[in-house]
C-alpha positions as CSV (number, residue, x, y, z in Angstrom):
1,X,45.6,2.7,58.4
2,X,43.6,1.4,55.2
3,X,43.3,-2.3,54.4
4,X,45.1,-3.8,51.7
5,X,43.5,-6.4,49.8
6,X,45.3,-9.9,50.2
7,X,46.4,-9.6,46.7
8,X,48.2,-6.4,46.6
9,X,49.4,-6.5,49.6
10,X,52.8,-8.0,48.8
11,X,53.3,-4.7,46.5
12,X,52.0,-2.6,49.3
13,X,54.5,-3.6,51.2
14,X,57.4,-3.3,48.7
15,X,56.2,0.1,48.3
16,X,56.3,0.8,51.9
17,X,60.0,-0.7,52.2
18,X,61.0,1.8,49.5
19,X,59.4,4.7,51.1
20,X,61.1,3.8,54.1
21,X,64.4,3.7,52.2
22,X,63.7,7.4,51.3
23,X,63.4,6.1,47.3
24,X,60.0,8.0,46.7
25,X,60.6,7.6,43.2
26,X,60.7,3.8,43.0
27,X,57.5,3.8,45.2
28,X,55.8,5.9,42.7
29,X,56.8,4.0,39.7
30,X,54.9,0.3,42.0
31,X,52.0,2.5,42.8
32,X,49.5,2.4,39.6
33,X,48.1,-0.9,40.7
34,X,47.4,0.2,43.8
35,X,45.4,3.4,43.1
36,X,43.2,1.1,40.1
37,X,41.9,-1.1,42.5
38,X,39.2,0.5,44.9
39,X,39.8,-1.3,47.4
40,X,43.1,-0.2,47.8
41,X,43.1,3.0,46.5
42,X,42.7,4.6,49.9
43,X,45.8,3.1,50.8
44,X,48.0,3.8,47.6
45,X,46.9,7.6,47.9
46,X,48.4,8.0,51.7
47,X,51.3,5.9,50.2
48,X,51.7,8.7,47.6
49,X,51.5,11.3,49.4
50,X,54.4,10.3,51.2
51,X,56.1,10.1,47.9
52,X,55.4,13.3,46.9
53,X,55.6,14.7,49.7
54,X,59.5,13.1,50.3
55,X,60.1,14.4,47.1
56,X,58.9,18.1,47.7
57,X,56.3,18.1,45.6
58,X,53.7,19.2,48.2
59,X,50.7,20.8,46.1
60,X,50.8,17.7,44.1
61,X,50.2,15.6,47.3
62,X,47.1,18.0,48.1
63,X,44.6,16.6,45.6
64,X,45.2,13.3,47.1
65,X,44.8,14.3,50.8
66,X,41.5,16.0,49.5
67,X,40.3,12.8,47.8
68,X,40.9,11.3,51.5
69,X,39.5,13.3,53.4
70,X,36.2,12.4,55.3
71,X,37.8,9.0,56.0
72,X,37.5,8.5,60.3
73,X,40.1,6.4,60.4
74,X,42.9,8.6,58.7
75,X,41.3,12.4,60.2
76,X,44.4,13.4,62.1
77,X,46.7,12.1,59.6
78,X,45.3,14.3,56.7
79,X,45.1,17.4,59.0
80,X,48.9,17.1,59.6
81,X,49.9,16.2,56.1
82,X,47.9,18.7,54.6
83,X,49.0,21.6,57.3
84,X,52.7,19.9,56.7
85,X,52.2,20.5,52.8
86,X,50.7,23.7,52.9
87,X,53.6,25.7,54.8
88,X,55.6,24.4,52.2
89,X,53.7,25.4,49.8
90,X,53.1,29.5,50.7
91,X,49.7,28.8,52.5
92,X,50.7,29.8,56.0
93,X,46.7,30.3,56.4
94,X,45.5,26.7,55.0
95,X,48.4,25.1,57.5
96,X,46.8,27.3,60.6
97,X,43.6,26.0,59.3
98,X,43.8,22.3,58.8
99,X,45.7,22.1,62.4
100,X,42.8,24.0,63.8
101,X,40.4,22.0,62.3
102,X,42.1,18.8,64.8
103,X,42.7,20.1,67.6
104,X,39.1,21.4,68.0
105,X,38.3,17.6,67.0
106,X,41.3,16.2,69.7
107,X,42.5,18.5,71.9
108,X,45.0,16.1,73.7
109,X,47.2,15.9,70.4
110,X,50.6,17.3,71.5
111,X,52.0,17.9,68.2
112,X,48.9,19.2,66.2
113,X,49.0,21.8,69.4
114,X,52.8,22.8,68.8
115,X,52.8,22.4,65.1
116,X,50.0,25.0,65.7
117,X,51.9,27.4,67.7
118,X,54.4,27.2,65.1
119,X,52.9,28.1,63.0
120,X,51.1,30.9,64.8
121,X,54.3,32.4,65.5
122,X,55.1,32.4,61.9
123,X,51.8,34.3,61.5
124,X,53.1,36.7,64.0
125,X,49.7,35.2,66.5
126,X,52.2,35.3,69.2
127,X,49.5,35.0,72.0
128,X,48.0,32.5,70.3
129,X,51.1,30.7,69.7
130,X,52.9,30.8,73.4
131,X,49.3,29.4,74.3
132,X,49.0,26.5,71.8
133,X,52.8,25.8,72.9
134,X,51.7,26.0,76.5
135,X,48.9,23.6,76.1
136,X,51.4,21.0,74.2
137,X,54.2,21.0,76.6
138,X,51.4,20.2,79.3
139,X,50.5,17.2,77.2
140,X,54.0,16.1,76.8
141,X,57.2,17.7,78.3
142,X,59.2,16.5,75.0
143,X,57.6,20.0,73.6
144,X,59.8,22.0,75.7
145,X,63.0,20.6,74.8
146,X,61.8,20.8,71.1
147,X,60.7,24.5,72.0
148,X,64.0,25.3,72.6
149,X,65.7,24.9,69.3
150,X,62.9,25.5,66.9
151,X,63.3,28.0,64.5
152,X,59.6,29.1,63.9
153,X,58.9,29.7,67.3
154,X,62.2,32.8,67.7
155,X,59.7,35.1,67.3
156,X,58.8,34.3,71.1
157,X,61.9,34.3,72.5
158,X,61.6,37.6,73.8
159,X,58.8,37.0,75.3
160,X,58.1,36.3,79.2
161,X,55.6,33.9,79.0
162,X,57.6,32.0,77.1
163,X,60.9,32.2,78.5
164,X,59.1,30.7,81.6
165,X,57.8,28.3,79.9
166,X,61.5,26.5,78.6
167,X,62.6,27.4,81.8
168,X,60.3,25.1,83.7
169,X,62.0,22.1,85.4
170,X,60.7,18.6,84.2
171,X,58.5,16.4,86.6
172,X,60.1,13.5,87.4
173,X,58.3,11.0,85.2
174,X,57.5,12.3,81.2
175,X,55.0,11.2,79.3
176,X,52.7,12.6,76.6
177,X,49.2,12.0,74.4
178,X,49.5,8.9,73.2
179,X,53.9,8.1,73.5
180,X,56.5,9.5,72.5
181,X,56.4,13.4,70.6
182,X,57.4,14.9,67.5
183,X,59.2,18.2,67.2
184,X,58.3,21.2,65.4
185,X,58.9,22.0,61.4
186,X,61.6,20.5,60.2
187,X,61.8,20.9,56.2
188,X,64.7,18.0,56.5
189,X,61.8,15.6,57.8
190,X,59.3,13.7,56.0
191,X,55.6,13.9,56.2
192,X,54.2,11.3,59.2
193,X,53.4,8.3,58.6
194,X,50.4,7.1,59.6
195,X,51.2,3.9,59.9
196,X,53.9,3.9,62.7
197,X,54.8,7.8,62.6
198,X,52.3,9.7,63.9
199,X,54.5,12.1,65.8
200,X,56.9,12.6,63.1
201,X,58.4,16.0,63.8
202,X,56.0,18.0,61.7
């Protein structure tokens, strides 16, 4: 997502192997170098966020994903980590905003459209939500099936709309915005990763 000067980026990438091994704490303790250098600062603060983030430490990760934002390259990213991070924290509002804030910016992204409804439905928005779930199983049938077994969204169940909507047969070929989607909140998954991860279940 960020470039890596030439000399770090041996230690970005041993950082990256141990977030990948789900050892946020050894990434943390490589990181320093990373955030001193301006070059790659942008870079070590998405890598720590995943650290902190992996290791529940979510409000810690928002001071980082505020430094970043206002970066093109990394908009969607932020959005989701910070809505991801702020439903764990209590801020059921900030989430709803931040994945607002990206869908009015890319209203073809499947998951920001679940996560939303989600999320919604956690608000008890439940119009809101069977129509942000709606709009993301058009983009990519994957939603239903993750529709079906999410736990935020069992405030809909009850609800017509919605029961049509998981009852709706799949078209022959799937496909969705941009491959294959996430599913909704899962607090056992990680943040995405912006690297290779974008529609981490969220």
């Amino acid at each position: 997502m960020f470039p890596v000067p030439a000399a770090l980026q041996r230690l970005a990438d041993q950082i990256d192997g141990w977030l990948d091994l789900r050892c946020p704490d050894r990434a943390l303790d490589l990181i320093a170098p990373m955030l001193a250098d301006p070059a790659a600062r942008p870079a070590g603060l998405v890598m720590r966020v995943r650290a902190l983030a992996r290791l529940g430490r979510y409000a810690d990760a928002l001071p980082d994903l505020l430094e970043l934002r206002g970066r093109d390259e990394a908009e969607d990213w932020i959005d989701e980590t910070e809505a991801w991070c702020r439903k764990r924290t209590g801020d059921l509002p900030g989430a709803i905003r931040c994945l607002e804030a990206l869908v009015q910016r890319n209203r073809r992204s499947d998951i920001a459209q679940f996560n939303l409804g989600c999320y919604l439905a956690l608000a008890g928005e439940r119009e809101r939500a069977i129509d942000a779930v709606t709009l993301a199983c058009g983009l990519n049938d994957e939603c239903r099936d993750f529709a079906r077994d999410d736990p935020d969204l069992d405030s809909l169940r009850t609800d017509d709309r919605f029961r049509a909507l998981l009852r709706e047969e799949r078209p022959p070929t799937t496909g969705g915005a941009d491959g294959a989607g996430g599913g909704g909140d899962d607090d056992g998954q990680p943040p995405p990763n912006p690297s290779r991860d974008r529609h981490r279940r969220n």
